[in-house]
mmCIF file of the N, C-alpha and C atoms, coordinates in Angstrom:
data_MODEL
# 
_entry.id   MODEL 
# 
loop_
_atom_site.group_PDB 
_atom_site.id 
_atom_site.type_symbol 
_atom_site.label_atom_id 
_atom_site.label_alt_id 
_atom_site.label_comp_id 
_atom_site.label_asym_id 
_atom_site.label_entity_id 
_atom_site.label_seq_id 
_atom_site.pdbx_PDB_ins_code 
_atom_site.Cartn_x 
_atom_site.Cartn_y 
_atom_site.Cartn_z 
_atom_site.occupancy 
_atom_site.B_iso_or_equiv 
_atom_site.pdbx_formal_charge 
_atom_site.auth_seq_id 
_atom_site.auth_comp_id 
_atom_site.auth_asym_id 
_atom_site.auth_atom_id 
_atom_site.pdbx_PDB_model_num 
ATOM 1   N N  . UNK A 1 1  ? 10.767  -9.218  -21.390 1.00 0.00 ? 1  UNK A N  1 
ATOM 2   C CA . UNK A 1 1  ? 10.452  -9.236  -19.970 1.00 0.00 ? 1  UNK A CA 1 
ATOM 3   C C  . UNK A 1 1  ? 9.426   -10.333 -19.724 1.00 0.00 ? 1  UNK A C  1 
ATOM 4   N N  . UNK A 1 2  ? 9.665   -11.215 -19.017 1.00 0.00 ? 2  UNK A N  1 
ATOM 5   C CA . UNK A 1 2  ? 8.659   -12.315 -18.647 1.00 0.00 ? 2  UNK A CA 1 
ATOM 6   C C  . UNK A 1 2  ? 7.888   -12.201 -17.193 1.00 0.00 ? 2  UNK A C  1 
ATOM 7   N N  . UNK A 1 3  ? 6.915   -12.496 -17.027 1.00 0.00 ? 3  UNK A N  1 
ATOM 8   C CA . UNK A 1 3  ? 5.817   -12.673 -16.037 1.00 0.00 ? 3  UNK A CA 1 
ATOM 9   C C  . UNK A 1 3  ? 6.434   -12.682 -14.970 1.00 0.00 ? 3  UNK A C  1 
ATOM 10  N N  . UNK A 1 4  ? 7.137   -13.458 -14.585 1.00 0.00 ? 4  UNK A N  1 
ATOM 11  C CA . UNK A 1 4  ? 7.777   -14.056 -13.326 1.00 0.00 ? 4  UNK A CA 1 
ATOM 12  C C  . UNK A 1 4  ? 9.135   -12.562 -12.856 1.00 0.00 ? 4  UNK A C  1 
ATOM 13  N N  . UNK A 1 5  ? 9.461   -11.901 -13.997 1.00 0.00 ? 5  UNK A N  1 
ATOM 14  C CA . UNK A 1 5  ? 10.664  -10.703 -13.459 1.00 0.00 ? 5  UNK A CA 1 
ATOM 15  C C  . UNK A 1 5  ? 9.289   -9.742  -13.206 1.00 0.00 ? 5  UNK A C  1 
ATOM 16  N N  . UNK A 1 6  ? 8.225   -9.566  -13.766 1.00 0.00 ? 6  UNK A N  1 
ATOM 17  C CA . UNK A 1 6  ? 7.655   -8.289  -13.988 1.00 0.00 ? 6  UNK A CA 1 
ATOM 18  C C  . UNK A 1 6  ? 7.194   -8.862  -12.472 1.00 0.00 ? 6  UNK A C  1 
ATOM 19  N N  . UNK A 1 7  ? 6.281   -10.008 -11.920 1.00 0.00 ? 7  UNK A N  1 
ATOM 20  C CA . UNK A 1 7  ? 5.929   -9.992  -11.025 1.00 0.00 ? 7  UNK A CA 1 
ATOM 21  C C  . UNK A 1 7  ? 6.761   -9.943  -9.820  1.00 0.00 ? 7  UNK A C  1 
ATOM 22  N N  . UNK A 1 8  ? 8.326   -10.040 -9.769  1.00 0.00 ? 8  UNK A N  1 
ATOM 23  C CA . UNK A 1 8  ? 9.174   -9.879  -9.058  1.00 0.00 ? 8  UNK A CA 1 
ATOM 24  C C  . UNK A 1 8  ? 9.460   -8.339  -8.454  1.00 0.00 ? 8  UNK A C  1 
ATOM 25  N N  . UNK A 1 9  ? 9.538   -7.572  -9.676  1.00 0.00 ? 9  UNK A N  1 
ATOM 26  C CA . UNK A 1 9  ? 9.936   -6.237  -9.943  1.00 0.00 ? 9  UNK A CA 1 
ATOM 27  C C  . UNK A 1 9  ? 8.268   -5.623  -8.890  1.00 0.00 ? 9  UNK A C  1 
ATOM 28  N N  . UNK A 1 10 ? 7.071   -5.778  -9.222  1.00 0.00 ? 10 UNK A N  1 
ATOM 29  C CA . UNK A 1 10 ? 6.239   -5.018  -8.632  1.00 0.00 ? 10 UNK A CA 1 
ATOM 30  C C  . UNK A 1 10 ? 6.087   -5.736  -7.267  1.00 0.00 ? 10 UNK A C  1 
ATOM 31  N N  . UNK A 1 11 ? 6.783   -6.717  -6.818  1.00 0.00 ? 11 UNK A N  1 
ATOM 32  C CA . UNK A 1 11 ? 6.572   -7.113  -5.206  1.00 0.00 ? 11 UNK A CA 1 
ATOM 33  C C  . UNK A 1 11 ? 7.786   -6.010  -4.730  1.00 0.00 ? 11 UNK A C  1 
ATOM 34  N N  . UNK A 1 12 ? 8.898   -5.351  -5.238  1.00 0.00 ? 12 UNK A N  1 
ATOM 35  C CA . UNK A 1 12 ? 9.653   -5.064  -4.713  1.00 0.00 ? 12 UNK A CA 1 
ATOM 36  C C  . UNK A 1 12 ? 9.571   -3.825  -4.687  1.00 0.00 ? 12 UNK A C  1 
ATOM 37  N N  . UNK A 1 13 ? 8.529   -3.260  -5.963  1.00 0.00 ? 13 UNK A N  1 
ATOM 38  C CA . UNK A 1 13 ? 8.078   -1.664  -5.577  1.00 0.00 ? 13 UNK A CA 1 
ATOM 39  C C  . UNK A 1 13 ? 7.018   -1.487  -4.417  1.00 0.00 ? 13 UNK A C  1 
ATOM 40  N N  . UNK A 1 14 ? 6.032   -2.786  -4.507  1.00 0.00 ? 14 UNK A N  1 
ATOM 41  C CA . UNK A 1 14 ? 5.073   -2.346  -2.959  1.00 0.00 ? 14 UNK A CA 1 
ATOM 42  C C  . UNK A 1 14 ? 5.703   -2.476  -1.751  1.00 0.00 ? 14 UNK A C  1 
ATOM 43  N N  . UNK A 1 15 ? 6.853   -3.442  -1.856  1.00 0.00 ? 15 UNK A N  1 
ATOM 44  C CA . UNK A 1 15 ? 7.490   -3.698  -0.670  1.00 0.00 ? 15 UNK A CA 1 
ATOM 45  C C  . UNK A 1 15 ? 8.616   -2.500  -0.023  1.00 0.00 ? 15 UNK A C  1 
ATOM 46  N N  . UNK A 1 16 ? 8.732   -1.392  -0.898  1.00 0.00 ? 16 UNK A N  1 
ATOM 47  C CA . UNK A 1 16 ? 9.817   -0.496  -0.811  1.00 0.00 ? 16 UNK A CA 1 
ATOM 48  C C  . UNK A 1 16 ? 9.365   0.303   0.534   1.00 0.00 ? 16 UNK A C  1 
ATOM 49  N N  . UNK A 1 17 ? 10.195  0.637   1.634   1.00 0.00 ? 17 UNK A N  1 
ATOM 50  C CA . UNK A 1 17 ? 9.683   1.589   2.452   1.00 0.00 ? 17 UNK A CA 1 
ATOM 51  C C  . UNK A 1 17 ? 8.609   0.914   3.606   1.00 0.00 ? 17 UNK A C  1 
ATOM 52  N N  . UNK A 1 18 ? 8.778   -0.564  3.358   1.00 0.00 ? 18 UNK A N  1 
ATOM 53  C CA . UNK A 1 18 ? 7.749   -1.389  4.491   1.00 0.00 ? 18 UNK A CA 1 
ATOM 54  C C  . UNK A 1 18 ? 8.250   -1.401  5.919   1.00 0.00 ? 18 UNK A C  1 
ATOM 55  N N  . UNK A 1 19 ? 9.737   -0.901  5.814   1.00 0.00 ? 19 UNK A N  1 
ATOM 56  C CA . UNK A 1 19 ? 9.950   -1.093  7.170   1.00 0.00 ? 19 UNK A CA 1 
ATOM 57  C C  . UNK A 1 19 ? 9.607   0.248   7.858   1.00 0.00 ? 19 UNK A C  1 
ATOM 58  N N  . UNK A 1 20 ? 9.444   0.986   7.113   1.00 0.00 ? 20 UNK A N  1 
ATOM 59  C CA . UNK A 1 20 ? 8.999   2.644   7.533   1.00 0.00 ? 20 UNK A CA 1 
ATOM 60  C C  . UNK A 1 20 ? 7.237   2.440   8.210   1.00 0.00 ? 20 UNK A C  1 
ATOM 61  N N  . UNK A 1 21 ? 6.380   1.612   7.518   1.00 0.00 ? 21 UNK A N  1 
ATOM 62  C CA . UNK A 1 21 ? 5.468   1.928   7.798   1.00 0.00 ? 21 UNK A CA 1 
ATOM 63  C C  . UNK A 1 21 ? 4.541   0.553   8.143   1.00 0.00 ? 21 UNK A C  1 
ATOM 64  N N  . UNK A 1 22 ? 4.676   -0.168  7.537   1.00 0.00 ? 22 UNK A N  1 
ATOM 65  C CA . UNK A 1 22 ? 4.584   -1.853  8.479   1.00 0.00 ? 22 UNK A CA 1 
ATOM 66  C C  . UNK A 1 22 ? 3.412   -2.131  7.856   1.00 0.00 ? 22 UNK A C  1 
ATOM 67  N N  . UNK A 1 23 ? 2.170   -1.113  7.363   1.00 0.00 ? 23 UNK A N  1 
ATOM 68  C CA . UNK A 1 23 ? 0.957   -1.939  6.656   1.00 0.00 ? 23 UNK A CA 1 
ATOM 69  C C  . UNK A 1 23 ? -0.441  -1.701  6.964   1.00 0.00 ? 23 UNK A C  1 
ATOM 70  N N  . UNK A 1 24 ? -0.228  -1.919  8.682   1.00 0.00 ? 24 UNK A N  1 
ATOM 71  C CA . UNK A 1 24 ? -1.260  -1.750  9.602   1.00 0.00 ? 24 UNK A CA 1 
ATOM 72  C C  . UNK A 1 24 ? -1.641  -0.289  9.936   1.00 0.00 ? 24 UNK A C  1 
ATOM 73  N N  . UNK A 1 25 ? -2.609  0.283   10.419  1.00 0.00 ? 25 UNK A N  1 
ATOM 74  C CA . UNK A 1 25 ? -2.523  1.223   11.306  1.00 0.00 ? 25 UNK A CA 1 
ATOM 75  C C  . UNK A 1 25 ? -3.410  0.863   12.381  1.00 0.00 ? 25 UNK A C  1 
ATOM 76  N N  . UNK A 1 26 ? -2.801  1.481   13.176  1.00 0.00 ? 26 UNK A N  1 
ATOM 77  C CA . UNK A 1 26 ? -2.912  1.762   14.677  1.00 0.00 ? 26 UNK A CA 1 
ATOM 78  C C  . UNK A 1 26 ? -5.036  1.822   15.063  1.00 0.00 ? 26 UNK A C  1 
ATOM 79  N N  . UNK A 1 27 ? -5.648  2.723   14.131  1.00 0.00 ? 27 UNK A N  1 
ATOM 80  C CA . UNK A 1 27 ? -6.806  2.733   14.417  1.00 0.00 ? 27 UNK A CA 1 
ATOM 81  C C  . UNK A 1 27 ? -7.765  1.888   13.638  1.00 0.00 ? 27 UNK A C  1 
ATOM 82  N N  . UNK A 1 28 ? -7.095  1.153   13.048  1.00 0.00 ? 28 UNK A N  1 
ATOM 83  C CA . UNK A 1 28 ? -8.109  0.383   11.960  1.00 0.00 ? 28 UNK A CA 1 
ATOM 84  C C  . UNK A 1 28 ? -8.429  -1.147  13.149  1.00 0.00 ? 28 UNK A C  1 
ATOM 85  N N  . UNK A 1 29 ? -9.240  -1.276  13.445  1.00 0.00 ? 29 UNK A N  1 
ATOM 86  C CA . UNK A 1 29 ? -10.009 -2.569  13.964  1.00 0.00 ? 29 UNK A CA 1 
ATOM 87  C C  . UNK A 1 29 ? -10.581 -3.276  12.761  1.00 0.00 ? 29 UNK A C  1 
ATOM 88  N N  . UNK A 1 30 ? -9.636  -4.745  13.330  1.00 0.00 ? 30 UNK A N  1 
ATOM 89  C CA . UNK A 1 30 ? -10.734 -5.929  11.829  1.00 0.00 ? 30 UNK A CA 1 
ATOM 90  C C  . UNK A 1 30 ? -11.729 -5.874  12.421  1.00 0.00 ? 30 UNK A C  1 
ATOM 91  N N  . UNK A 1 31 ? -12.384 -6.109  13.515  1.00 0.00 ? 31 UNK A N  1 
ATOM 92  C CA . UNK A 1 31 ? -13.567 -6.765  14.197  1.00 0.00 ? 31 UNK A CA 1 
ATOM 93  C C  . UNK A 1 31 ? -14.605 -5.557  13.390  1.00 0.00 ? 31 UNK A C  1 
ATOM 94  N N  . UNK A 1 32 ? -14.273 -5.007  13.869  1.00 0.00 ? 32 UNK A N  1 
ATOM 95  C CA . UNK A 1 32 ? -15.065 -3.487  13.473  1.00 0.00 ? 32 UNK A CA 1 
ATOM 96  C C  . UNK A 1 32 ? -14.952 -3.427  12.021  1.00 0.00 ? 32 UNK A C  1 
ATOM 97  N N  . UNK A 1 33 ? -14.047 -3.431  11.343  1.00 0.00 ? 33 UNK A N  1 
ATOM 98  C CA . UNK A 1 33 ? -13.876 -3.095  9.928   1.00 0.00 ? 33 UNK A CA 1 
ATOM 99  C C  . UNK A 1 33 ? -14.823 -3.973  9.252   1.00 0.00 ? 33 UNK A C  1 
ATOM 100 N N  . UNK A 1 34 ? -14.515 -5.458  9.686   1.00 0.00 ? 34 UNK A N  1 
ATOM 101 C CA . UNK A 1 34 ? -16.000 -6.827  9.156   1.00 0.00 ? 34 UNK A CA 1 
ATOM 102 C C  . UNK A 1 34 ? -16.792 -6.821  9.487   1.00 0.00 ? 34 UNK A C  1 
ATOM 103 N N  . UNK A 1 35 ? -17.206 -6.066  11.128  1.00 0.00 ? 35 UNK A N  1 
ATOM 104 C CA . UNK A 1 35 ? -18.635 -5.777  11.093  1.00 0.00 ? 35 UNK A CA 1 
ATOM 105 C C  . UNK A 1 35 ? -19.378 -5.272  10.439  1.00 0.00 ? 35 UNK A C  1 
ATOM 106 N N  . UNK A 1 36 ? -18.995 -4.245  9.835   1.00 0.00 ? 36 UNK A N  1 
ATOM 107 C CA . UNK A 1 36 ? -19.394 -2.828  9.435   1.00 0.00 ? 36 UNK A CA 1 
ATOM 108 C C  . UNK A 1 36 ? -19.823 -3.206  8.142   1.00 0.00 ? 36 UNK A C  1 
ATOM 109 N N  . UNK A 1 37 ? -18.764 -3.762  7.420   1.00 0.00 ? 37 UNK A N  1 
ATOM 110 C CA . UNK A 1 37 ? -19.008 -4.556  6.346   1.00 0.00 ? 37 UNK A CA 1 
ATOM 111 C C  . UNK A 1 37 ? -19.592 -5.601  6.054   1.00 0.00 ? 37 UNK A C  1 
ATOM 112 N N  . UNK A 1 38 ? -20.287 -6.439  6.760   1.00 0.00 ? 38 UNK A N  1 
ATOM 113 C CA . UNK A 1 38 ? -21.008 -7.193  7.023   1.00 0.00 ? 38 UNK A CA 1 
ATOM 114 C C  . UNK A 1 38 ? -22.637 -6.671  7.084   1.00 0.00 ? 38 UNK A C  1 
ATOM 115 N N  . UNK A 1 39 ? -22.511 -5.587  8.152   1.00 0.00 ? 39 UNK A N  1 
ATOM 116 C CA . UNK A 1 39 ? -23.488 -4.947  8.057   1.00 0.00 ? 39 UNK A CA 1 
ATOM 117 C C  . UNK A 1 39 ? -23.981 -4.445  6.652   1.00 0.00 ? 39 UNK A C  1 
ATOM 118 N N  . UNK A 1 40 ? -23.239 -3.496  6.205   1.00 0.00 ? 40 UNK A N  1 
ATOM 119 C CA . UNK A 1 40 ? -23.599 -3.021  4.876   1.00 0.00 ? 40 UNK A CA 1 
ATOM 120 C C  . UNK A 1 40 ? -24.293 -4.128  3.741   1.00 0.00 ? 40 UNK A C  1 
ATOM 121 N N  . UNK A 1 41 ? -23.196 -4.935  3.935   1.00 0.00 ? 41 UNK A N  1 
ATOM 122 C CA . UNK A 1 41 ? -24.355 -5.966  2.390   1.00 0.00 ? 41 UNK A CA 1 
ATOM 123 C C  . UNK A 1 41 ? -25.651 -6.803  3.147   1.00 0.00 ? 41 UNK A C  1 
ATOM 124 N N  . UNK A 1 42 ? -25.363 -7.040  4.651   1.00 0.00 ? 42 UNK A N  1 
ATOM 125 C CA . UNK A 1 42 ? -27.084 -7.258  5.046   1.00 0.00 ? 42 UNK A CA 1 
ATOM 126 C C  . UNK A 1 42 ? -28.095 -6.045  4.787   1.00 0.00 ? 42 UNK A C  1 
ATOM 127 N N  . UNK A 1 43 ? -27.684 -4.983  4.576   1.00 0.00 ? 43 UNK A N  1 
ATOM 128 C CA . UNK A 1 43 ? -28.501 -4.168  4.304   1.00 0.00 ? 43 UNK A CA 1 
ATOM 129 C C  . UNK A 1 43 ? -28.793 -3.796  2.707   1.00 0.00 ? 43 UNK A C  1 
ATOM 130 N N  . UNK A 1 44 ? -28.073 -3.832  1.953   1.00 0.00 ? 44 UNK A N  1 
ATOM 131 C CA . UNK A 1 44 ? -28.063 -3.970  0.369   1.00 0.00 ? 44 UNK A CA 1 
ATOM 132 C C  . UNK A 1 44 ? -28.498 -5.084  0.187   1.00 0.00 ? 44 UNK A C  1 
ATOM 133 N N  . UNK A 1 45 ? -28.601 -6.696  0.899   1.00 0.00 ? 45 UNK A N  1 
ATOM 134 C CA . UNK A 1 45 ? -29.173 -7.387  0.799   1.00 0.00 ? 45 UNK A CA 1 
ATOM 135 C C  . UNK A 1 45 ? -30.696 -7.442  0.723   1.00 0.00 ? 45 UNK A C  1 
ATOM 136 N N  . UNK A 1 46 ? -31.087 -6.737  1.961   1.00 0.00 ? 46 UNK A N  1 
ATOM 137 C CA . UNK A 1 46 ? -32.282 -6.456  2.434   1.00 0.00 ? 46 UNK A CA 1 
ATOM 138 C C  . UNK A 1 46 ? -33.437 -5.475  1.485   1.00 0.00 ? 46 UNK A C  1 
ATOM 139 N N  . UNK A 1 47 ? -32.637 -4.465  1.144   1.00 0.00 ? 47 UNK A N  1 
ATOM 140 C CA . UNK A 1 47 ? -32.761 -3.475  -0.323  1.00 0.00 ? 47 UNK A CA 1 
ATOM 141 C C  . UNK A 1 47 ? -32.959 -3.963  -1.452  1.00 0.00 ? 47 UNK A C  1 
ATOM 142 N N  . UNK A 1 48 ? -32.314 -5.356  -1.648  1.00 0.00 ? 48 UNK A N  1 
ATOM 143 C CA . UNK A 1 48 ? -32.628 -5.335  -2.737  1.00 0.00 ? 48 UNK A CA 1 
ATOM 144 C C  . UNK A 1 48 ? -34.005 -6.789  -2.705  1.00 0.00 ? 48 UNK A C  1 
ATOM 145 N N  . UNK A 1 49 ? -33.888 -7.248  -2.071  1.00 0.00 ? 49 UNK A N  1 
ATOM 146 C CA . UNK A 1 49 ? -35.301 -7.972  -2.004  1.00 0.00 ? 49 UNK A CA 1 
ATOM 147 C C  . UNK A 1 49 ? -36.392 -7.325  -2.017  1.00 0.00 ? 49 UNK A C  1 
ATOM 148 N N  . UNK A 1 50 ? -36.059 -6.406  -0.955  1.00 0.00 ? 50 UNK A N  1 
ATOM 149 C CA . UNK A 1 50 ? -37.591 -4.954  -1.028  1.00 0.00 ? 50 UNK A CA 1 
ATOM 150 C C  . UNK A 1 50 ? -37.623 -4.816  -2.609  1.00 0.00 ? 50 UNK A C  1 
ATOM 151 N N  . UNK A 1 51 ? -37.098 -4.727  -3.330  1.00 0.00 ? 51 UNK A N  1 
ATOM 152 C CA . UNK A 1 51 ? -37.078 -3.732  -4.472  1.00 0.00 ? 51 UNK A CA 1 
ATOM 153 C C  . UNK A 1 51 ? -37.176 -4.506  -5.362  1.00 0.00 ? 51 UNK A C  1 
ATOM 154 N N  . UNK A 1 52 ? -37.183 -5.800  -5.348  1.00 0.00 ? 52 UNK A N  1 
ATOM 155 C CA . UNK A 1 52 ? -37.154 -6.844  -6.559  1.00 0.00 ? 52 UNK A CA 1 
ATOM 156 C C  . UNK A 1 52 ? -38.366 -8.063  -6.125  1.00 0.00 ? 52 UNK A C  1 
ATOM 157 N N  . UNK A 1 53 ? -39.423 -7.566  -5.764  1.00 0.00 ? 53 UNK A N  1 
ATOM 158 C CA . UNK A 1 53 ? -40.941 -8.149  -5.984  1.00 0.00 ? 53 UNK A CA 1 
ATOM 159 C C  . UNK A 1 53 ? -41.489 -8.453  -7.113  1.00 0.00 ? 53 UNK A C  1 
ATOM 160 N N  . UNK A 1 54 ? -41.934 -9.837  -6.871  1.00 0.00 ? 54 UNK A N  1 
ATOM 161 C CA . UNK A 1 54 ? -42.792 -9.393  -8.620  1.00 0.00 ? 54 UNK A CA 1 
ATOM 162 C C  . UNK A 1 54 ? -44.348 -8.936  -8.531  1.00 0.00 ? 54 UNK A C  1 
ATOM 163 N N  . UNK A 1 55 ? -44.495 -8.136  -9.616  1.00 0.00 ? 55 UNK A N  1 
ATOM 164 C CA . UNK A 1 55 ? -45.889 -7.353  -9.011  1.00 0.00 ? 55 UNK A CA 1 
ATOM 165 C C  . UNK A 1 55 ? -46.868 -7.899  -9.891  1.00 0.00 ? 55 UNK A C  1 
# 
C-alpha cells in the first residue's frame, strides 16, 4: 500500500456522508470563534509574563 492510495482511501472515508451534513454548523460564528480565541492566548499571554519575572 503506498502513501498516495492510503492518502486517497482516508479523503474518501472523511468525505463519506458530506452531503448529509456539509461541515459547517449553523451556530458556530468564525468572528466569534477567533475572537474568543484570540482572547484566550492574550490572556495566557498575559499569565505568563506575570508569572515569569526574574526575582
Amino acid at each position: 500500500m503506498s502513501l498516495t492510495s492510503t492518502a486517497h482511501d482516508l479523503v474518501l472515508l472523511a468525505s463519506e456522508g458530506a452531503e448529509q451534513h456539509g461541515g459547517n454548523h449553523d451556530s458556530l460564528n468564525p468572528y466569534l470563534t477567533g475572537g474568543g480565541a484570540f482572547v484566550v492566548l492574550l490572556l495566557m499571554l498575559w499569565v505568563t509574563t506575570r508569572l515569569n519575572r526574574d526575582r
